[in-house]
mmCIF file as Biopython writes it, N, C-alpha, C and O atoms, coordinates in Angstrom:
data_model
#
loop_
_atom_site.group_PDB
_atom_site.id
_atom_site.type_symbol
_atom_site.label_atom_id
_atom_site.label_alt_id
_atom_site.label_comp_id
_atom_site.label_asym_id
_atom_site.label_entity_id
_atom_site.label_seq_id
_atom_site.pdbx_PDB_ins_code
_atom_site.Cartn_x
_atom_site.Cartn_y
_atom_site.Cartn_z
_atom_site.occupancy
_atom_site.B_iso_or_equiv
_atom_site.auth_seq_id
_atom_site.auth_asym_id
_atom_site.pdbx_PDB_model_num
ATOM 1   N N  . UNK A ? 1  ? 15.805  -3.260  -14.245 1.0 0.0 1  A 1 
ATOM 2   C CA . UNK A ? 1  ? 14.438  -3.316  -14.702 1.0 0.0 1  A 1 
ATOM 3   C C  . UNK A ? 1  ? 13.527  -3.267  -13.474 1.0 0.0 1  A 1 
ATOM 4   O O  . UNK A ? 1  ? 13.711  -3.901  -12.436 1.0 0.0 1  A 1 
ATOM 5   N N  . UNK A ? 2  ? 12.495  -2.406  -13.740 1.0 0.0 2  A 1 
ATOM 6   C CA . UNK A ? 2  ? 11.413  -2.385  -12.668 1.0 0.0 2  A 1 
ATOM 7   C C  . UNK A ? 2  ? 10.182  -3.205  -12.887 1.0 0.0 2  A 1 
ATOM 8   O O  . UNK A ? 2  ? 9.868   -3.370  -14.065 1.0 0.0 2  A 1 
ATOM 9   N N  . UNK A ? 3  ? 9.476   -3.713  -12.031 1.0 0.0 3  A 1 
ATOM 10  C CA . UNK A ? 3  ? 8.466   -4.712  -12.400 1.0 0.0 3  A 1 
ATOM 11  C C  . UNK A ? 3  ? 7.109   -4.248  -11.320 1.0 0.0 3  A 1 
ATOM 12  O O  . UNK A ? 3  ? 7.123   -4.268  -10.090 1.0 0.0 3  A 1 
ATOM 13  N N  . UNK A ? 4  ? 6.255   -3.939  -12.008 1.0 0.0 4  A 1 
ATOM 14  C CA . UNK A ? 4  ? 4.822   -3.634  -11.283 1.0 0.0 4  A 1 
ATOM 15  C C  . UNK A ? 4  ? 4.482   -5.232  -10.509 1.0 0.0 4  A 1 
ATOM 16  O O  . UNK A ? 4  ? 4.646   -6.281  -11.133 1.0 0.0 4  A 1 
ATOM 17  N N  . UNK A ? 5  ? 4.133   -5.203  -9.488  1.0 0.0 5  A 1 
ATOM 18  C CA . UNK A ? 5  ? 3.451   -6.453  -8.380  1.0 0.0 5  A 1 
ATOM 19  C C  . UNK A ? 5  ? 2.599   -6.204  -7.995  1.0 0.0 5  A 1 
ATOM 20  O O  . UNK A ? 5  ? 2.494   -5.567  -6.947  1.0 0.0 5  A 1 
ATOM 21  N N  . UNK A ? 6  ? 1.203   -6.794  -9.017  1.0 0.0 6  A 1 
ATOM 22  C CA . UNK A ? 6  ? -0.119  -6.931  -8.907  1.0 0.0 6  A 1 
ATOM 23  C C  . UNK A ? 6  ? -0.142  -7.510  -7.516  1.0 0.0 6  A 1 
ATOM 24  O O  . UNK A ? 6  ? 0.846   -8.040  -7.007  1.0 0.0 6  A 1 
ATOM 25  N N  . UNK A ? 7  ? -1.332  -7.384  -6.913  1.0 0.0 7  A 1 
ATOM 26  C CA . UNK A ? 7  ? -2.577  -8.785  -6.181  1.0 0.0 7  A 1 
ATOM 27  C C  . UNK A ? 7  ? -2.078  -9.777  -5.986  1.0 0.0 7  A 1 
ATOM 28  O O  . UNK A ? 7  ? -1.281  -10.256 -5.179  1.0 0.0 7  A 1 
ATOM 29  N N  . UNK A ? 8  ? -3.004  -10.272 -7.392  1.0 0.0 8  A 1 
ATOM 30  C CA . UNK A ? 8  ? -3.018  -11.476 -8.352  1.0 0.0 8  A 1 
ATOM 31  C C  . UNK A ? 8  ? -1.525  -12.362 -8.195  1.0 0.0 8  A 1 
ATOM 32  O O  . UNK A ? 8  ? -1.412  -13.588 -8.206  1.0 0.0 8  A 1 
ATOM 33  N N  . UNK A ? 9  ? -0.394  -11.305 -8.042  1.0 0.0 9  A 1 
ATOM 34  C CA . UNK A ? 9  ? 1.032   -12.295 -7.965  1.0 0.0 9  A 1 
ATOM 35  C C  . UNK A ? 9  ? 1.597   -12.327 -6.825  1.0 0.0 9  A 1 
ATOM 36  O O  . UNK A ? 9  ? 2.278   -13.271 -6.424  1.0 0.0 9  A 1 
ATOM 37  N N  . UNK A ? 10 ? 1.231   -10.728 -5.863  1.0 0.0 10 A 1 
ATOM 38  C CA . UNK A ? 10 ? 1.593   -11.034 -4.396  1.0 0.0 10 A 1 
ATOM 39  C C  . UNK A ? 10 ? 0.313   -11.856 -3.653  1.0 0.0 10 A 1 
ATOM 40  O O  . UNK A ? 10 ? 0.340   -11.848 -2.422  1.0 0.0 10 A 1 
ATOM 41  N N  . UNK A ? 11 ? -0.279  -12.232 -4.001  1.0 0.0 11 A 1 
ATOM 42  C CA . UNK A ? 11 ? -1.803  -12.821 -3.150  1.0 0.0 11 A 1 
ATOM 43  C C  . UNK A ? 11 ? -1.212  -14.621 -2.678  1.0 0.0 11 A 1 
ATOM 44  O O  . UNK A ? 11 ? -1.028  -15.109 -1.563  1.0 0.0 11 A 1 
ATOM 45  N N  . UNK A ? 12 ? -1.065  -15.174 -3.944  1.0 0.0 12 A 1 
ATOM 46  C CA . UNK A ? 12 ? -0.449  -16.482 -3.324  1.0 0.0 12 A 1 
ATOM 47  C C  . UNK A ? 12 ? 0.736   -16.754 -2.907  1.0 0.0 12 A 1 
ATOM 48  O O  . UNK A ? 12 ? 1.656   -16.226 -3.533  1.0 0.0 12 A 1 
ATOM 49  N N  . UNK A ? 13 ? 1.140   -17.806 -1.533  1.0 0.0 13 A 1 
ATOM 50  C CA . UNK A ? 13 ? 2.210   -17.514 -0.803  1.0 0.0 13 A 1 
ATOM 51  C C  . UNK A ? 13 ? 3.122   -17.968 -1.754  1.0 0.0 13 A 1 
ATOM 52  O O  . UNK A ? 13 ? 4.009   -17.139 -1.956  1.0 0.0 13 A 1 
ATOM 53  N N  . UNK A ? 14 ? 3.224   -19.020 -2.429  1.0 0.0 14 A 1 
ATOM 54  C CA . UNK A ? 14 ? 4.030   -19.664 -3.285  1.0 0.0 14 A 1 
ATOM 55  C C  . UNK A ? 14 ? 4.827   -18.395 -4.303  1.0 0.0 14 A 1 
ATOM 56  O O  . UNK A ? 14 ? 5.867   -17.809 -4.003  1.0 0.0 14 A 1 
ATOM 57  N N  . UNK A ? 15 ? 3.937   -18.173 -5.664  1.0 0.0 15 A 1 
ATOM 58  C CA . UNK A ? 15 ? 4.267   -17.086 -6.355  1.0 0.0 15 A 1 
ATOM 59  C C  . UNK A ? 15 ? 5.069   -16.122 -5.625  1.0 0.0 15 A 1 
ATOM 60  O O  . UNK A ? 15 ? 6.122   -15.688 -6.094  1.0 0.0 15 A 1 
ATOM 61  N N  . UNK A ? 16 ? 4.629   -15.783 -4.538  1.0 0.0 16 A 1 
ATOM 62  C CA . UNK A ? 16 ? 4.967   -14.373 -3.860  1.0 0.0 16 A 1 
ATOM 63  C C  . UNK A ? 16 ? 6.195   -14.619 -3.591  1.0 0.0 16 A 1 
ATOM 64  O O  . UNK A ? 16 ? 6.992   -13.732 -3.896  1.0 0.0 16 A 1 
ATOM 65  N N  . UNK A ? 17 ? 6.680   -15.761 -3.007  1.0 0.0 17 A 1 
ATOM 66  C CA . UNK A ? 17 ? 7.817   -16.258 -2.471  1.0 0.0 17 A 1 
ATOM 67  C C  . UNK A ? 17 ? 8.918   -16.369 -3.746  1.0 0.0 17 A 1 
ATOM 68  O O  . UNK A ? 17 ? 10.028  -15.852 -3.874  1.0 0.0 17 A 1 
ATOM 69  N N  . UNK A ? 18 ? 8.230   -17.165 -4.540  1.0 0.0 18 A 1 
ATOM 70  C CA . UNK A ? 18 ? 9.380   -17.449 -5.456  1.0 0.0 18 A 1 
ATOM 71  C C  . UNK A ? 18 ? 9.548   -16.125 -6.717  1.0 0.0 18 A 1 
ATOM 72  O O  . UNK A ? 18 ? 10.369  -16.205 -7.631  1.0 0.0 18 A 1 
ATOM 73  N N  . UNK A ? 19 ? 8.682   -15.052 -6.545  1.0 0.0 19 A 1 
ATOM 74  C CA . UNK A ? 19 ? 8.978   -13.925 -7.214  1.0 0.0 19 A 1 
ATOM 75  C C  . UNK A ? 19 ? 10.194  -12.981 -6.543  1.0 0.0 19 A 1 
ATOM 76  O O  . UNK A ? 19 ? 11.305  -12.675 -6.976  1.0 0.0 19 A 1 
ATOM 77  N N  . UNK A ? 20 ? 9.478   -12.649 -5.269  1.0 0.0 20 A 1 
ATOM 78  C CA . UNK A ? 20 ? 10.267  -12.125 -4.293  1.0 0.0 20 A 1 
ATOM 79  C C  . UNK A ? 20 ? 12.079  -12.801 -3.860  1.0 0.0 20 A 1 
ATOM 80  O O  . UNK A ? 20 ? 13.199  -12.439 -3.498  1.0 0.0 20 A 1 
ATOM 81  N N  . UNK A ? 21 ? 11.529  -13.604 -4.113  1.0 0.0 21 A 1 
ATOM 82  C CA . UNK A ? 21 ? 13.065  -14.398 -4.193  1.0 0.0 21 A 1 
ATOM 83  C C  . UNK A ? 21 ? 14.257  -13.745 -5.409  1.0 0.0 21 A 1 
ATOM 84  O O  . UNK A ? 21 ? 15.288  -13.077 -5.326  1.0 0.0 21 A 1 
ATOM 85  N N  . UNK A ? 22 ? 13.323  -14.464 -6.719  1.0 0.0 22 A 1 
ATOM 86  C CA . UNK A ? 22 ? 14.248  -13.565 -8.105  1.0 0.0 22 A 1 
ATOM 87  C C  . UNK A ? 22 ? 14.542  -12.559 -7.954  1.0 0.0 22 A 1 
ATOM 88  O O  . UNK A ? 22 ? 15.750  -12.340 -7.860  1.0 0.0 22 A 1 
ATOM 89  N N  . UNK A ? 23 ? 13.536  -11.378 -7.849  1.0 0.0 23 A 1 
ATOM 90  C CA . UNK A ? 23 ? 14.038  -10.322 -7.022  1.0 0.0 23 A 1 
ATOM 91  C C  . UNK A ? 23 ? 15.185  -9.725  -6.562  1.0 0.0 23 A 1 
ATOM 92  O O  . UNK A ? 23 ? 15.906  -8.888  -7.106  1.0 0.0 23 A 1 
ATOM 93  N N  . UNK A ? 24 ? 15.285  -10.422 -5.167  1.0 0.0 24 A 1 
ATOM 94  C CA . UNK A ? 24 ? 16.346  -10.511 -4.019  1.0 0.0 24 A 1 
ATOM 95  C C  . UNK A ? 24 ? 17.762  -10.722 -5.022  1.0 0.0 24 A 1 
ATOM 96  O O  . UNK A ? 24 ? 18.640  -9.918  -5.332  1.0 0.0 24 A 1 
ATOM 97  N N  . UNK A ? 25 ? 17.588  -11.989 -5.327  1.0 0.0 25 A 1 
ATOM 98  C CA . UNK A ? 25 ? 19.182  -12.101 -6.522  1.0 0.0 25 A 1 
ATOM 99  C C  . UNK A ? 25 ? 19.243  -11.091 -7.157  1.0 0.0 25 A 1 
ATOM 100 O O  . UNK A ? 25 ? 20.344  -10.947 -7.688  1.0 0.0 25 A 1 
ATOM 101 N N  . UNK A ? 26 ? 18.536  -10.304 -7.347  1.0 0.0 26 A 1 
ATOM 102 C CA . UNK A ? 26 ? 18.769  -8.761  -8.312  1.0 0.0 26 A 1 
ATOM 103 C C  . UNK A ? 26 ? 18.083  -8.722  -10.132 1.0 0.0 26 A 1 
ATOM 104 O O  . UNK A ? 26 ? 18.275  -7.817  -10.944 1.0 0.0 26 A 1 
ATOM 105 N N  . UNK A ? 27 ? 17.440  -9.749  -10.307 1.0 0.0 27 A 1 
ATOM 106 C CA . UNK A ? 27 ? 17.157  -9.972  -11.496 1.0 0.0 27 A 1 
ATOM 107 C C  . UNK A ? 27 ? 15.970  -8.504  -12.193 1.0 0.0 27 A 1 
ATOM 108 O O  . UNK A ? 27 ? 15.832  -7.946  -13.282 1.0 0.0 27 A 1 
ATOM 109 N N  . UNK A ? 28 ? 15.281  -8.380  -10.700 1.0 0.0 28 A 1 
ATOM 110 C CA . UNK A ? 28 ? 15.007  -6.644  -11.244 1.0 0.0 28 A 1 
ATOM 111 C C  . UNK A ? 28 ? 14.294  -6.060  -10.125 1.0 0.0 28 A 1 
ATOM 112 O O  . UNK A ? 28 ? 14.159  -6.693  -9.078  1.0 0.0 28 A 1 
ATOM 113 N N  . UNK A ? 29 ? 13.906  -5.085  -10.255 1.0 0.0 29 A 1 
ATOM 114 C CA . UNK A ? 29 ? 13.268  -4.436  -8.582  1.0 0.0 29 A 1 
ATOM 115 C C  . UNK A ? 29 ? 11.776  -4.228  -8.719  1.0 0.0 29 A 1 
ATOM 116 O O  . UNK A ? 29 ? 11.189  -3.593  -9.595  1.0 0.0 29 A 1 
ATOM 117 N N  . UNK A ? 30 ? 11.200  -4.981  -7.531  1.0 0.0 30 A 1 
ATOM 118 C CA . UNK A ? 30 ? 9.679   -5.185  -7.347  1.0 0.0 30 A 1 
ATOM 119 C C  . UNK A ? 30 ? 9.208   -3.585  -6.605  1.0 0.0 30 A 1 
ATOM 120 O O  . UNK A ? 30 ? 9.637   -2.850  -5.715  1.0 0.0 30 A 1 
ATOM 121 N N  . UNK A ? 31 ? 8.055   -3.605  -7.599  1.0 0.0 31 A 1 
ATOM 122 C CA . UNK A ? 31 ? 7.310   -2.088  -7.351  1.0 0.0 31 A 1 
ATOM 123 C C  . UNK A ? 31 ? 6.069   -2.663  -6.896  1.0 0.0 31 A 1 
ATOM 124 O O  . UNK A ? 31 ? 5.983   -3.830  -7.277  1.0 0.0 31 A 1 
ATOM 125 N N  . UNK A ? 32 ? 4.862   -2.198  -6.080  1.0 0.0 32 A 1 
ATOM 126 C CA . UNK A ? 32 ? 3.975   -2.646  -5.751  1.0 0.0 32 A 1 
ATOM 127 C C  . UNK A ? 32 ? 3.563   -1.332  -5.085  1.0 0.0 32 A 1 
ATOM 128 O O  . UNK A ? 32 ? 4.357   -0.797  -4.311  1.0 0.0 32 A 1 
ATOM 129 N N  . UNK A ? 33 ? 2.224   -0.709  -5.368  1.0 0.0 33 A 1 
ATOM 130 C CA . UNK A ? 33 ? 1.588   0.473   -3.875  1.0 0.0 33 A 1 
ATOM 131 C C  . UNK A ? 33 ? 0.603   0.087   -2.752  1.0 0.0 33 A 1 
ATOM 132 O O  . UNK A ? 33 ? -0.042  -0.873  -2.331  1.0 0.0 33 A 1 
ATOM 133 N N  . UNK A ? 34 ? 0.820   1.194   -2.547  1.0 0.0 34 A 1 
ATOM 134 C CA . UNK A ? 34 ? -0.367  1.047   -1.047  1.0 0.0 34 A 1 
ATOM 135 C C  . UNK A ? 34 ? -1.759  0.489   -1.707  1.0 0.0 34 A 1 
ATOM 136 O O  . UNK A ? 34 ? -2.168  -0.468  -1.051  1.0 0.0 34 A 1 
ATOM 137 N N  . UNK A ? 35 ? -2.392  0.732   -2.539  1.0 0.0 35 A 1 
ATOM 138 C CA . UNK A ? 35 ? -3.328  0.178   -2.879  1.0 0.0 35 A 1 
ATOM 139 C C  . UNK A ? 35 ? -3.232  -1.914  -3.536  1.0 0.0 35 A 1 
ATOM 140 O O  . UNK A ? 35 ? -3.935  -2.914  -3.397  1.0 0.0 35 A 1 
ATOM 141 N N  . UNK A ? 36 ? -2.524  -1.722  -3.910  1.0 0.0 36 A 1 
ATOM 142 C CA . UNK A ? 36 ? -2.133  -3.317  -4.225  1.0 0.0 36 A 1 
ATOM 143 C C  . UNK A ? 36 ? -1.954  -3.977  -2.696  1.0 0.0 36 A 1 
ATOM 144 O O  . UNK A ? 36 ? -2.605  -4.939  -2.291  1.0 0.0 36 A 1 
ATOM 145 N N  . UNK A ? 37 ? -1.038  -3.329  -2.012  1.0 0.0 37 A 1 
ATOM 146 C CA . UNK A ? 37 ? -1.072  -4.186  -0.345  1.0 0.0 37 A 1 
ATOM 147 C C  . UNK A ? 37 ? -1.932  -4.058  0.352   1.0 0.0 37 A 1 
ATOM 148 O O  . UNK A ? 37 ? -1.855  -4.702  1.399   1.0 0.0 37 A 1 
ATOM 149 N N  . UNK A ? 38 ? -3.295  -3.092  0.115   1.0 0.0 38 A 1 
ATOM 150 C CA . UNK A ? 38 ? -4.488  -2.898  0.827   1.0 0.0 38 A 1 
ATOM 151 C C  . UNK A ? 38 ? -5.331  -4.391  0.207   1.0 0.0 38 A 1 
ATOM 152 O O  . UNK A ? 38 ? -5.818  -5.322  0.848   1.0 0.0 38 A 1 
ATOM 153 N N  . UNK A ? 39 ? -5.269  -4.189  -1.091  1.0 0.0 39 A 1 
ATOM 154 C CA . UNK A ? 39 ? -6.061  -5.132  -1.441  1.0 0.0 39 A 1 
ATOM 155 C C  . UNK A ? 39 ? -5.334  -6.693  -1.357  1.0 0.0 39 A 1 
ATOM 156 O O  . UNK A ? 39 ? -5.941  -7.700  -1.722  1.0 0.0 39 A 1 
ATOM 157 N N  . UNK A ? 40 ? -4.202  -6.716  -0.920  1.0 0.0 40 A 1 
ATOM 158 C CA . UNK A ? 40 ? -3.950  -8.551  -0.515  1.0 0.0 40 A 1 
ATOM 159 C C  . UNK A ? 40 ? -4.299  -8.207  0.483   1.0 0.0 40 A 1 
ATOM 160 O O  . UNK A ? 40 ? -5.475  -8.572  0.469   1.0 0.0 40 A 1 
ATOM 161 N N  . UNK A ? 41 ? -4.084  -7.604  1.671   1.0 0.0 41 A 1 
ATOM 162 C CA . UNK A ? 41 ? -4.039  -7.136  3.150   1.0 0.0 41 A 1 
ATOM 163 C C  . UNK A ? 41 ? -6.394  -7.976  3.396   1.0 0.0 41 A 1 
ATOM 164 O O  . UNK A ? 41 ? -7.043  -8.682  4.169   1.0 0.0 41 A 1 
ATOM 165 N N  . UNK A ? 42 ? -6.561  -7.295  2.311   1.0 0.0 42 A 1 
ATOM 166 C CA . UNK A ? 42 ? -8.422  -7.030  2.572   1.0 0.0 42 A 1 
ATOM 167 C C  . UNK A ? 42 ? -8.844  -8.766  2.354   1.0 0.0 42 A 1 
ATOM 168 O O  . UNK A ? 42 ? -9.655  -9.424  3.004   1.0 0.0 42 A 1 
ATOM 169 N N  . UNK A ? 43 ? -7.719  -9.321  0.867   1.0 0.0 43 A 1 
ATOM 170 C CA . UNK A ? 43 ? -8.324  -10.714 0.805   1.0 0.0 43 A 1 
ATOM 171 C C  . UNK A ? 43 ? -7.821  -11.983 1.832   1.0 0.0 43 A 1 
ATOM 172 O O  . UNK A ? 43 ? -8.407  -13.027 2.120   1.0 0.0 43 A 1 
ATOM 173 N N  . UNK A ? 44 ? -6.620  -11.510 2.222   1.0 0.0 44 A 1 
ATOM 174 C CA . UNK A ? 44 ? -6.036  -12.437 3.111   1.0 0.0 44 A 1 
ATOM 175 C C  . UNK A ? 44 ? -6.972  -12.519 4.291   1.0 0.0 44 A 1 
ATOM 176 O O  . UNK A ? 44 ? -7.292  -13.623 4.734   1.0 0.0 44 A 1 
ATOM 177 N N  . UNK A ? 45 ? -7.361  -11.557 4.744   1.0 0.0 45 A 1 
ATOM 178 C CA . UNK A ? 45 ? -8.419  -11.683 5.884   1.0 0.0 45 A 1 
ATOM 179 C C  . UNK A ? 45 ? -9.430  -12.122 5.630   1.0 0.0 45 A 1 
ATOM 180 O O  . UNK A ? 45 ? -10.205 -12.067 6.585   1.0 0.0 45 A 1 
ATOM 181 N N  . UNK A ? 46 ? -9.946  -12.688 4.496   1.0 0.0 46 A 1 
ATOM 182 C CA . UNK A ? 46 ? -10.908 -13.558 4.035   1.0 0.0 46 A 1 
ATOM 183 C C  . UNK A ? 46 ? -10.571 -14.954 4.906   1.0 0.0 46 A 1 
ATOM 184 O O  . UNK A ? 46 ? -11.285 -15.366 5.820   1.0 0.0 46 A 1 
ATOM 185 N N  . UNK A ? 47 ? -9.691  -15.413 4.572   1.0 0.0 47 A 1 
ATOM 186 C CA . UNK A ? 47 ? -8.979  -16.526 5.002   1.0 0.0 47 A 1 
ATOM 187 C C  . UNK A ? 47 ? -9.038  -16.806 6.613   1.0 0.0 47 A 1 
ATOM 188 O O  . UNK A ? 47 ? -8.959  -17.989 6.945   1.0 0.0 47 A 1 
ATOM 189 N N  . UNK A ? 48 ? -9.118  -16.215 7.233   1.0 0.0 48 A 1 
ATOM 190 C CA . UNK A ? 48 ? -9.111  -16.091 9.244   1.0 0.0 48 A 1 
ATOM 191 C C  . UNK A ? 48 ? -7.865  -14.976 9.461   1.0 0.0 48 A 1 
ATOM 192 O O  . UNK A ? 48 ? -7.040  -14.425 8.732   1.0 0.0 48 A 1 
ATOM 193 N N  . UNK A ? 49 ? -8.152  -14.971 10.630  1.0 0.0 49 A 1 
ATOM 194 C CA . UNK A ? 49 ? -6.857  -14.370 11.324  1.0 0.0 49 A 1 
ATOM 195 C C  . UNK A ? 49 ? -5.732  -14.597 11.447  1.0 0.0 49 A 1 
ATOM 196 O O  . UNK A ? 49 ? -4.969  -13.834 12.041  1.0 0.0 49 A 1 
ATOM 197 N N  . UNK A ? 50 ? -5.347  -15.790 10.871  1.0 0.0 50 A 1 
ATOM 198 C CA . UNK A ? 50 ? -3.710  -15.748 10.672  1.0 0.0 50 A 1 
ATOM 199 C C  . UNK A ? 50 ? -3.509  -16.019 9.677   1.0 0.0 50 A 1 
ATOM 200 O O  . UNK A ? 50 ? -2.299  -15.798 9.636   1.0 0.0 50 A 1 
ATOM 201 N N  . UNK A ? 51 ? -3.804  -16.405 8.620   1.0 0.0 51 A 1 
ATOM 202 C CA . UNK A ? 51 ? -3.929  -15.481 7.306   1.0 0.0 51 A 1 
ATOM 203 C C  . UNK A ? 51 ? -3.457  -13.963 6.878   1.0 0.0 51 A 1 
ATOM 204 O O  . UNK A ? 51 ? -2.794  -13.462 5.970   1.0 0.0 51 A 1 
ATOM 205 N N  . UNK A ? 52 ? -4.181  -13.510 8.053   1.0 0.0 52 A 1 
ATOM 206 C CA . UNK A ? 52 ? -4.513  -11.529 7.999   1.0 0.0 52 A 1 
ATOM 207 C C  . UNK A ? 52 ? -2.994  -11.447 8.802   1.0 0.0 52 A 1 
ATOM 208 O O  . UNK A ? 52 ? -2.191  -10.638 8.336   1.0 0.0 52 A 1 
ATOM 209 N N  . UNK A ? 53 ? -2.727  -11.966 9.563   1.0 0.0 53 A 1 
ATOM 210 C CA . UNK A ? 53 ? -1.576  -11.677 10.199  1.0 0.0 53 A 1 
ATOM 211 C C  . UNK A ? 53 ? -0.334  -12.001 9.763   1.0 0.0 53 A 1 
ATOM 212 O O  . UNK A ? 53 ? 0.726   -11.376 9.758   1.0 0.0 53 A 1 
ATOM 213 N N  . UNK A ? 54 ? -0.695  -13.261 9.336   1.0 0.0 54 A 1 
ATOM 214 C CA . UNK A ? 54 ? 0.874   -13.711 8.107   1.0 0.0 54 A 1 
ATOM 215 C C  . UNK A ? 54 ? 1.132   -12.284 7.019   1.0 0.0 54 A 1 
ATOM 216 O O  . UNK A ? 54 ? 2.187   -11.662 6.894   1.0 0.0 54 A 1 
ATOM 217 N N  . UNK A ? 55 ? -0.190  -12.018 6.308   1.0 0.0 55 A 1 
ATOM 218 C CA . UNK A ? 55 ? 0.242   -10.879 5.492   1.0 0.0 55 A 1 
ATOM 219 C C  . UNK A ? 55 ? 0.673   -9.665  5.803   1.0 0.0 55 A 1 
ATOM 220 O O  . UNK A ? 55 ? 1.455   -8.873  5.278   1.0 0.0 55 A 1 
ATOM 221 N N  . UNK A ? 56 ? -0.156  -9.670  6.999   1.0 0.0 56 A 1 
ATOM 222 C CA . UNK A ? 56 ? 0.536   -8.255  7.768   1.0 0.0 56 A 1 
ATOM 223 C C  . UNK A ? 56 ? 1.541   -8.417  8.059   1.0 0.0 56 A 1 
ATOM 224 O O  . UNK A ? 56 ? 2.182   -7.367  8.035   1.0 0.0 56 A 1 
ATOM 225 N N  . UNK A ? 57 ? 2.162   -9.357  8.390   1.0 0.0 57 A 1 
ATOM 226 C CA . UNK A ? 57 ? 3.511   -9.235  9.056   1.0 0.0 57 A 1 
ATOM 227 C C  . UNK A ? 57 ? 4.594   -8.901  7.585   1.0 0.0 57 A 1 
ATOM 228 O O  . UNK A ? 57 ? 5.444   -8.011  7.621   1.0 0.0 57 A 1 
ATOM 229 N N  . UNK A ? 58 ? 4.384   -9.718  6.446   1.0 0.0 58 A 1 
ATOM 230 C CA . UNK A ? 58 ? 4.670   -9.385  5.260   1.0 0.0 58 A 1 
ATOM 231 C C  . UNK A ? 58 ? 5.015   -8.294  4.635   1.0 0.0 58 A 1 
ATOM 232 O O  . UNK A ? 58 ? 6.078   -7.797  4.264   1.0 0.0 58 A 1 
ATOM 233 N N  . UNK A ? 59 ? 3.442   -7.898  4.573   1.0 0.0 59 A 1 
ATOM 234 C CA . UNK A ? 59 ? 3.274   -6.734  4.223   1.0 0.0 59 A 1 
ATOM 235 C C  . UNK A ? 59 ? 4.222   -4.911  4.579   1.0 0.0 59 A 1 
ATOM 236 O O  . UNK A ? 59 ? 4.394   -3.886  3.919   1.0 0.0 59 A 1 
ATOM 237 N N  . UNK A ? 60 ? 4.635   -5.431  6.113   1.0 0.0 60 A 1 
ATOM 238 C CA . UNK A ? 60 ? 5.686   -4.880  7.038   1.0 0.0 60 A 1 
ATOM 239 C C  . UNK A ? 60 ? 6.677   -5.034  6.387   1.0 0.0 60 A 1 
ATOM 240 O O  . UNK A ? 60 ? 6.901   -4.014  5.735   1.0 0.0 60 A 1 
ATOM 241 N N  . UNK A ? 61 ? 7.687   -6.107  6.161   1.0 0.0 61 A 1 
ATOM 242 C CA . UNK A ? 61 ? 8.387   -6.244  5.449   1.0 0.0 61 A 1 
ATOM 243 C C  . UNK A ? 61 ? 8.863   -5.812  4.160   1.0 0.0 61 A 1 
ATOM 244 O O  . UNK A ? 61 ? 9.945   -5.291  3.888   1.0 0.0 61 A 1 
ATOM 245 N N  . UNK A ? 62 ? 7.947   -6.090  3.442   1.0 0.0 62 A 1 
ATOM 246 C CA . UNK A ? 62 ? 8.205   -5.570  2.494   1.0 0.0 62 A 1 
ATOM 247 C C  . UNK A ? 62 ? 8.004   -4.085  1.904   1.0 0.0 62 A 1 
ATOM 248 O O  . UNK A ? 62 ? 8.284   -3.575  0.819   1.0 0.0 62 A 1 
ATOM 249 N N  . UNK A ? 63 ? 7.514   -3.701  2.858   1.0 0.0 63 A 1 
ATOM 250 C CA . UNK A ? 63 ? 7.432   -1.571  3.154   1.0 0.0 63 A 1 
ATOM 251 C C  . UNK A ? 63 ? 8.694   -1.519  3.624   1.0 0.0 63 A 1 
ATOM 252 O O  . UNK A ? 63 ? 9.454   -0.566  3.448   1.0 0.0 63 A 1 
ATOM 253 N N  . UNK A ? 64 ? 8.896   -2.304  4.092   1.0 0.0 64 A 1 
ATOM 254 C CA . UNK A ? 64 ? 10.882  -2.126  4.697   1.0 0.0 64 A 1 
ATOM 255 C C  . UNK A ? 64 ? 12.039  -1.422  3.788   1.0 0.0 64 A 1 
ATOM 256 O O  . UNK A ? 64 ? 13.194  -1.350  4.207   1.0 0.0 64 A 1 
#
């Protein structure tokens, strides 16, 4: 099963973590685009600079 990954569910670290996790065990495969990681990428930097950088580094990752 494929699963669309809003914002809204990659935006908080918690959710993100424990989605991304289920995931990983194989329970189904996370889809998300360039426009969904632009827009956590745009709000995280709301937050300061390491905020913006935690997600970026993320964000890397998970383009992986």
């Amino acid at each position: 099963m494929r699963v669309l990954l809003d914002t809204c569910v990659i935006y908080p670290t918690v959710m993100r973590e424990m989605i991304l996790g289920v995931a990983g065990a194989g329970a189904f495969v996370p889809l998300w685009s360039e426009r969904i990681i632009g827009e956590w990428l745009h709000a995280a930097a709301k937050l300061g600079p390491d905020a913006q950088a935690q997600a970026a580094g993320e964000a890397a990752l998970m383009a992986a």
